[in-house]
C-alpha positions as CSV (number, residue, x, y, z in Angstrom):
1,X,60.2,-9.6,-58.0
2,X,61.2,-11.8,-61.1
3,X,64.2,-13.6,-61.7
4,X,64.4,-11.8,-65.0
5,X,62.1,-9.2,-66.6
6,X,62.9,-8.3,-70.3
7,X,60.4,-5.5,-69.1
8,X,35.3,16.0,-65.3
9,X,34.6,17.0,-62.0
10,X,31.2,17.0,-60.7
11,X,29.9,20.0,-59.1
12,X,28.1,20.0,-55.6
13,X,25.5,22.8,-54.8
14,X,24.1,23.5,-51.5
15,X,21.0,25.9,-51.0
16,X,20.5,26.4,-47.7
17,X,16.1,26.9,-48.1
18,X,14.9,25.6,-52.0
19,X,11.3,26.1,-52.2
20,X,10.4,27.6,-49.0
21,X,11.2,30.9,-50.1
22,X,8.8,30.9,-53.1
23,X,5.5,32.6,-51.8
24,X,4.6,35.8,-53.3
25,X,4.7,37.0,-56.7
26,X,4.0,34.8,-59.8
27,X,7.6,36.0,-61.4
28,X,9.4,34.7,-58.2
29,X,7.1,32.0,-57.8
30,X,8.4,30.9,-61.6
31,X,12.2,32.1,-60.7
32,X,11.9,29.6,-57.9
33,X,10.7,26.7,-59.2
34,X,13.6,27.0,-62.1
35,X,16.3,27.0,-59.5
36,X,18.5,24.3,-59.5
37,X,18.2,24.1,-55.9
38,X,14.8,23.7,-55.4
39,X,13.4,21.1,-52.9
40,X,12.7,18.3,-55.2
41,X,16.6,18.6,-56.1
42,X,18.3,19.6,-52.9
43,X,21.6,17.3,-52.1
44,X,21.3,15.9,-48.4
45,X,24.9,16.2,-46.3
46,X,26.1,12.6,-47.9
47,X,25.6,13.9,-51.6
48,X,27.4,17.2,-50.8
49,X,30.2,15.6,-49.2
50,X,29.9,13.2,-51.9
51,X,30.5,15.7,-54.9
52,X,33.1,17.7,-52.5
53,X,35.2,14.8,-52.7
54,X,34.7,14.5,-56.3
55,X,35.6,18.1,-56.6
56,X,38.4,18.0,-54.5
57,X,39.7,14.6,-54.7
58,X,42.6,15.6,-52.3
59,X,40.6,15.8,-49.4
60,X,40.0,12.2,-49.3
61,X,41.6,10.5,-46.7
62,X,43.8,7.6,-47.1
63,X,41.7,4.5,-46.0
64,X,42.9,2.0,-43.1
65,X,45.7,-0.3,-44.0
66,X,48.4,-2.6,-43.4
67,X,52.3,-1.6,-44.4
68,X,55.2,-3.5,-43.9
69,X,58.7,-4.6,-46.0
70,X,60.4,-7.4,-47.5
71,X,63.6,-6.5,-45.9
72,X,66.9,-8.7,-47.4
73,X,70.0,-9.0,-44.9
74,X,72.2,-6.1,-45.3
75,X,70.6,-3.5,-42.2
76,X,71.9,-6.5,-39.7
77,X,73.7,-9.8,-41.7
78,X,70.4,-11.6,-41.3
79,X,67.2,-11.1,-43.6
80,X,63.6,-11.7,-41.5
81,X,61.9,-13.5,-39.9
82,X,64.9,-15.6,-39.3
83,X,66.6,-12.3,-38.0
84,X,63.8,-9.7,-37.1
85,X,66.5,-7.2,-35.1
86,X,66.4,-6.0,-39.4
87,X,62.9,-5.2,-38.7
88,X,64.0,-3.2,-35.9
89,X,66.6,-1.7,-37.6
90,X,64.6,-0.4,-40.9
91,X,62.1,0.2,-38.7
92,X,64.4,3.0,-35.9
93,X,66.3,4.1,-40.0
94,X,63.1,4.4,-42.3
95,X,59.9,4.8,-40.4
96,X,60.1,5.5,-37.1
97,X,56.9,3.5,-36.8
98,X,56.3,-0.3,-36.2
99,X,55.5,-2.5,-39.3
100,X,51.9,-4.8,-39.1
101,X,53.0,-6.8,-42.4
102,X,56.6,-8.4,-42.9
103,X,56.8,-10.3,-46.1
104,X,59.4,-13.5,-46.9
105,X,59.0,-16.3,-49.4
106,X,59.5,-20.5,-49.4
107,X,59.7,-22.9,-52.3
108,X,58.1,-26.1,-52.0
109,X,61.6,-28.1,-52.1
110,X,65.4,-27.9,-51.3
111,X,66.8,-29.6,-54.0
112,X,70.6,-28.2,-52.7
113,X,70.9,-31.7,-50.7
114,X,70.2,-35.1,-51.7
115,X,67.7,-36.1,-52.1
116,X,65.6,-33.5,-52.3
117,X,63.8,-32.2,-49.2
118,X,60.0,-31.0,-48.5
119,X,60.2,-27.6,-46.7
120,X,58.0,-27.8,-43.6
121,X,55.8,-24.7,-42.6
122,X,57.8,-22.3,-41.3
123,X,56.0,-22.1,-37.6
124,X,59.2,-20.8,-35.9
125,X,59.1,-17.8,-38.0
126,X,55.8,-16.9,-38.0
127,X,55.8,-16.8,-34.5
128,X,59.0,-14.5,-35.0
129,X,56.7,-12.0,-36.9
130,X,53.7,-12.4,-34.5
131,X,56.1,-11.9,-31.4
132,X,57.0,-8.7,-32.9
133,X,53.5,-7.7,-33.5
134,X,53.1,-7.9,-37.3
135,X,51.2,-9.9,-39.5
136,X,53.2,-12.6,-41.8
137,X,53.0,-12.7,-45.6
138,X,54.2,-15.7,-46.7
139,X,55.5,-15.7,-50.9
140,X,54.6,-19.8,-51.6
141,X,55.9,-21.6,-54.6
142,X,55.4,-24.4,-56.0
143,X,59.0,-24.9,-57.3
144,X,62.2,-25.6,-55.5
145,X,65.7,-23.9,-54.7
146,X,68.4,-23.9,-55.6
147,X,67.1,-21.6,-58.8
148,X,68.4,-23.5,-61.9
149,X,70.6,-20.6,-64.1
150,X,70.0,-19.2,-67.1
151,X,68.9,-20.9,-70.2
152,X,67.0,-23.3,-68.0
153,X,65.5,-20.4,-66.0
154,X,62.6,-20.8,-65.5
155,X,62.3,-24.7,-65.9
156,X,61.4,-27.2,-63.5
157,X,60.2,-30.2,-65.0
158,X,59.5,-31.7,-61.3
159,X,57.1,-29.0,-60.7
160,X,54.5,-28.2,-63.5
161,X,51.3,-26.8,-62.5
162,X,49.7,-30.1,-63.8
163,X,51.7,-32.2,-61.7
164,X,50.8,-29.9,-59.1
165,X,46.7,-30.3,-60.0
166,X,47.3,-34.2,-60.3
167,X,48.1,-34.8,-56.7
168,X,51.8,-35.6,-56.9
169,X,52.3,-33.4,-54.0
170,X,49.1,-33.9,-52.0
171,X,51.0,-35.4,-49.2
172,X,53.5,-32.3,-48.8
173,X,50.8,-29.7,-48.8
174,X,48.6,-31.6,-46.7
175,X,50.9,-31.5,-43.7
176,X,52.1,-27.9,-44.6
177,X,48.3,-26.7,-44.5
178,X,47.7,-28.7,-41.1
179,X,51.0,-27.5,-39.6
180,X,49.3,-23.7,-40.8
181,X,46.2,-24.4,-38.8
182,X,47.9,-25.7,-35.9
183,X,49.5,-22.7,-35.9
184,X,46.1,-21.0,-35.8
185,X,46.8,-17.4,-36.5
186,X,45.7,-15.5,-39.8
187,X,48.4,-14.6,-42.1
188,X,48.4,-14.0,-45.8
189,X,49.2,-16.4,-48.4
190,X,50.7,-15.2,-51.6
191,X,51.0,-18.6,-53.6
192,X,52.3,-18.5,-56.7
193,X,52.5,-14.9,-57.5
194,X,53.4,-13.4,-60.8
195,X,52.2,-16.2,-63.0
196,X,51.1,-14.2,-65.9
197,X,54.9,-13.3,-66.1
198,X,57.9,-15.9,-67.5
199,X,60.0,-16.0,-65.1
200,X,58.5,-18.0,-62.1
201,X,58.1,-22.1,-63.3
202,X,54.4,-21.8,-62.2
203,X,54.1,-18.8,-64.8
204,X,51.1,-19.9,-67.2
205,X,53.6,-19.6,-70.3
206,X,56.3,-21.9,-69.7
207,X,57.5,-25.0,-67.8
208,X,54.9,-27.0,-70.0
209,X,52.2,-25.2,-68.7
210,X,48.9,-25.1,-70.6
211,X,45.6,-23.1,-70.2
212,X,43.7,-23.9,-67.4
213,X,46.8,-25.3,-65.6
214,X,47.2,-22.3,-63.1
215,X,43.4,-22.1,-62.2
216,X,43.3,-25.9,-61.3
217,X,46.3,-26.0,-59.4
218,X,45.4,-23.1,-57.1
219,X,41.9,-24.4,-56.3
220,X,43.7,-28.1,-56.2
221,X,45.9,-26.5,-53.5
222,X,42.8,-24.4,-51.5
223,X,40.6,-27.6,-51.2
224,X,43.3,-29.2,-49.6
225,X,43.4,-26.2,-47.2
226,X,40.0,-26.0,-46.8
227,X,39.2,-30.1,-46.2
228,X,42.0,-29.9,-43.0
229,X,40.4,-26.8,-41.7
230,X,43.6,-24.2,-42.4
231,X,40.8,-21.5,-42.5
232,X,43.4,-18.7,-41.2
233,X,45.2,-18.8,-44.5
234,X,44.2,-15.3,-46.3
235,X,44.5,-16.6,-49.8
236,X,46.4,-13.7,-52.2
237,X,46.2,-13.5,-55.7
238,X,49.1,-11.3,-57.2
239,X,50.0,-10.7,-60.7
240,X,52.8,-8.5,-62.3
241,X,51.3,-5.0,-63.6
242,X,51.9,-4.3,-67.1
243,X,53.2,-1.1,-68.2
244,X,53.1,-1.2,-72.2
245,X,54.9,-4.8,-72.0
246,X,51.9,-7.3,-72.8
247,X,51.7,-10.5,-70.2
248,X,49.8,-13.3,-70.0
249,X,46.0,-12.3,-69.9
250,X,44.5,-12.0,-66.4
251,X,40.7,-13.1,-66.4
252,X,41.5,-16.5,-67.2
253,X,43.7,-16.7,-64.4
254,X,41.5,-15.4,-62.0
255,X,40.5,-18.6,-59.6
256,X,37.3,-17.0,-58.6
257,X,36.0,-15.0,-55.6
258,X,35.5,-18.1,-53.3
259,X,39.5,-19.1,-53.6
260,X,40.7,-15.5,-53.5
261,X,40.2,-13.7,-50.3
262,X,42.7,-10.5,-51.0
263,X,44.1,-9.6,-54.5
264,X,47.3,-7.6,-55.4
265,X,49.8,-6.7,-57.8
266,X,53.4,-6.2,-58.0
267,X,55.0,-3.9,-59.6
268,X,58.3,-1.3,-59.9
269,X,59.5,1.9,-61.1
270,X,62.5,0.8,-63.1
271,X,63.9,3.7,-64.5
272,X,67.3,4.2,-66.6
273,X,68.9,1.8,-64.6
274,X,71.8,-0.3,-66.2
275,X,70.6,-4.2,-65.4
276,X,66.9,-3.2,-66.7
277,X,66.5,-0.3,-68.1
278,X,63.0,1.3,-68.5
279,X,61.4,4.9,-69.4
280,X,60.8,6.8,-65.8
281,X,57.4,5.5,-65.1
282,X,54.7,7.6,-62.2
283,X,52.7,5.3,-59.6
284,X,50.0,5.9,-61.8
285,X,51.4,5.6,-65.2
286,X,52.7,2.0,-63.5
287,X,49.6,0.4,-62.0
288,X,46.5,2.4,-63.2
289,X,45.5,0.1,-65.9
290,X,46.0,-3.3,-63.8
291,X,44.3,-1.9,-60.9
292,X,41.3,-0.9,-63.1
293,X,41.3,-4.3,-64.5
294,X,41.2,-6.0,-61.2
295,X,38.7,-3.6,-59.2
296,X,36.5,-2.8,-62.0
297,X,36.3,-6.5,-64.2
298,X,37.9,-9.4,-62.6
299,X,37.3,-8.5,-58.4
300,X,35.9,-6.1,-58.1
301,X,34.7,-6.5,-54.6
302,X,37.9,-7.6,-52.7
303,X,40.5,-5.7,-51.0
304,X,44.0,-5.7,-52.5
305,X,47.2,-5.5,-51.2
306,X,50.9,-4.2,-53.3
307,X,53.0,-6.8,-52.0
308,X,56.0,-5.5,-54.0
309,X,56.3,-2.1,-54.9
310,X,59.2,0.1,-55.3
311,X,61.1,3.1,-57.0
312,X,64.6,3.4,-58.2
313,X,66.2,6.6,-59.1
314,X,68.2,9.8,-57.4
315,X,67.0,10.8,-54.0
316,X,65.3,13.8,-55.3
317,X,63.5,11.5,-58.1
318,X,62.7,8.9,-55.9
319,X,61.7,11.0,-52.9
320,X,58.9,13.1,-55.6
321,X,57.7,9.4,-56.4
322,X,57.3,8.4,-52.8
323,X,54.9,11.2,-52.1
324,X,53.3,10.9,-55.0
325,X,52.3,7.3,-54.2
326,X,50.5,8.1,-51.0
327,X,48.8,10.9,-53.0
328,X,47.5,8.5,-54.9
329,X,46.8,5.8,-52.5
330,X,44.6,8.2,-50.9
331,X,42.6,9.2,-53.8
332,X,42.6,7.1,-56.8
333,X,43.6,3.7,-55.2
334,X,41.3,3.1,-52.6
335,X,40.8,-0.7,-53.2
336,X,44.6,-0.9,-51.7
337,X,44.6,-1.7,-48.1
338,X,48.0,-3.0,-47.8
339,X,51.3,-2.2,-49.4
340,X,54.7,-3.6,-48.5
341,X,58.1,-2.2,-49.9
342,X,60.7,-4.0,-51.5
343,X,63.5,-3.3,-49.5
344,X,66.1,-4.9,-51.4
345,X,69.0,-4.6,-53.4
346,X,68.6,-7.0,-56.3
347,X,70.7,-7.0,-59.4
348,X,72.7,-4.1,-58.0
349,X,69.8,-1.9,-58.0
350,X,68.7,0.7,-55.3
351,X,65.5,-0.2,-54.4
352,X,65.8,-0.2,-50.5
353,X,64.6,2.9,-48.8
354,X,67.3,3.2,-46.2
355,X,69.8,3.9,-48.9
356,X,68.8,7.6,-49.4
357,X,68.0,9.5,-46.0
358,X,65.4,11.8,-48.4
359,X,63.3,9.0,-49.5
360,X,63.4,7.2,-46.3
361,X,61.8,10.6,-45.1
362,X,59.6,11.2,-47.9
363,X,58.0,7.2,-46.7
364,X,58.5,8.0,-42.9
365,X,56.3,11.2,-43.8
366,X,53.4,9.3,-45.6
367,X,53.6,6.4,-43.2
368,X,53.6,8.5,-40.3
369,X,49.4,9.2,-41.2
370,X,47.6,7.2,-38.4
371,X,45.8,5.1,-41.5
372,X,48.5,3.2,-41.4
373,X,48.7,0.9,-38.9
374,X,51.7,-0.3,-36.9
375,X,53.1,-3.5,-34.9
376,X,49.7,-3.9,-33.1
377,X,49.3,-7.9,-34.2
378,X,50.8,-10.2,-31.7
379,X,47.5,-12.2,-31.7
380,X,45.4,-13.2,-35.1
381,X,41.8,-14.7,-35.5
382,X,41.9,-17.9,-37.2
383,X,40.4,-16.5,-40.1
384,X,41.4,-14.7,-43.2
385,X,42.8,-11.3,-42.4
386,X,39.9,-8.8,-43.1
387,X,41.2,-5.1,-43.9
388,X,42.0,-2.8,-41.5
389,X,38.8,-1.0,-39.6
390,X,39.2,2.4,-38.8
């Protein structure tokens, strides 16, 4: 979520015998041999099923996957991990069903004291999140708190993306990326997400960033991972979708399939609401042409995961868009293998789910479908979270 945002069907045919019919007469032997199902042509089982599913792409089912929630503090007075009775309690209000992803975020630096102070990796809460069975995903930046306010939003001269590829922080990352393998469980790391947006100081716009910047400090940041052994961070690259509203182009910030193990996107149904107002936007109308981008140009062989998706609107409205999200997950989306739910008043707007009893049962119904897995994770490999199998 920003600190500000301005803004034909293939037919299958099955013949049961082809060419062993055609014996006799010369007119049938002819008749045969110009039927579309003769034996040269006849689909096996796979290729039937195959155009089936073309024809009816709602018989598809929805894939394995991971689900969780980036829950803020208002079910309990405490936001996860560092209060997971809120996990518990959207959990027994929305689902009914135990969450295998929670989702929180850490700067590099608390810049609220003096002098500044390096944030440690956050072992305590991970463990929190294992403990309860889920698997962390932790929102990295390379910037510090307190946010500075508008006009200097999003400007952190201490933190450009070449200072970042230089090596002026080498010593804080290394110990954060030994303190993640000590901890030895996988978990998914989101660094610097959003960067083809403005609003983040790593974005590749603004805080004196140049082209090339973002690419080099990502990789910068995985060697240093990779030289202390921190194999069990699952590396996720997650930009902002673009709905109309041009952003920073994504191929040139792509830093290759051997520092990206899951990609993503981001991205919310706006609506007519006050603080942002948008036109009413579908799942599809919303992430179609950044997923294609990303499965089909840029990576088109890894797995991706919606780290922060959600709908405003009426509870009617935003029920109708719930179930047409797992409709679409199902059948058009099939790259996604994890989605989390920002659950989240931000800006005074309704995003949470818990909010409106008819769209916390429109997600409890889709969620309920055994493809997505609950709070089975209280031990990791130490290596990159693959998908889900079946």
């Amino acid at each position: 979520m920003p600190m500000r945002r301005p803004t034909s069907p293939v037919r299958g045919v099955t013949r049961g015998k082809g060419a062993a019919a055609c014996v006799l007469p010369a007119l049938v032997l002819i008749a045969c041999l110009l039927l579309p199902g003769s034996a040269a042509a006849a689909p096996g089982p796979h290729d039937a099923a195959s155009a089936a599913r073309k024809k009816h792409p709602r018989a598809l089912r929805q894939r394995p996957a991971y689900w969780g929630a980036w829950i803020d503090n208002r079910l309990t007075g405490g936001q996860p991990p560092w209060d997971m009775s809120a996990v518990n309690a959207f959990e027994q209000r929305v689902s009914g069903k135990g969450l295998s992803l929670v989702e929180f975020s850490a700067p590099f630096y608390d810049c609220g004291r003096s002098p500044c102070a390096p944030l440690p990796f956050p072992a305590k809460e991970m463990n929190a999140i294992r403990n309860y069975g889920a698997i962390p995903l932790i929102s990295w930046g390379s910037d510090s708190i307190p946010v500075p306010e508008p006009p200097a939003l999003p400007n952190q001269p201490d933190f450009e993306l070449r200072d970042i590829a230089a090596g002026t922080y080498d010593g804080y990352i290394r110990e954060f990326a030994e303190a993640a393998r000590n901890w030895g469980s996988g978990f998914f790391l989101r660094f610097n997400h959003e960067m083809n947006g403005d609003w983040f100081p790593w974005g590749a716009t603004v805080n004196g960033a140049q082209p090339g910047d973002y690419v080099a400090a990502w990789r910068h940041v995985h060697d240093i991972f990779t030289q202390v052994g921190a194999t069990n961070a699952t590396w996720v690259w997650c930009p902002y979708v673009e709905v109309k509203r041009k952003f920073a182009a994504l191929a040139p910030l792509y830093p290759g399939d051997s520092y990206v193990d899951w990609t993503c996107m981001d991205g919310f149904n706006w609506g007519k609401n006050p603080t942002n107002p948008h036109p009413w936007h579908s799942f599809d109308e919303i992430f179609s042409a950044t997923y294609r981008e990303i499965t089909k140009r840029i990576a088109p062989h890894k797995p991706m995961i919606l780290a922060e998706i959600a709908s405003t609107g009426s509870p009617k409205a935003k029920s109708k868009w719930i179930r047409d999200m797992f409709k679409m997950l199902a059948t058009r989306y099939r790259s996604i293998r994890a989605l989390i739910w920002f659950n989240q008043v931000d800006r005074s707007i309704d995003w949470p789910l818990d909010t409106s009893p008819a769209a916390a049962r429109a997600f409890a119904k889709g969620i309920r479908n055994r493809a997505f897995k609950s709070n089975g994770y209280a031990t990791g490999s130490a290596g990159p979270v693959p998908p889900p199998p079946p």
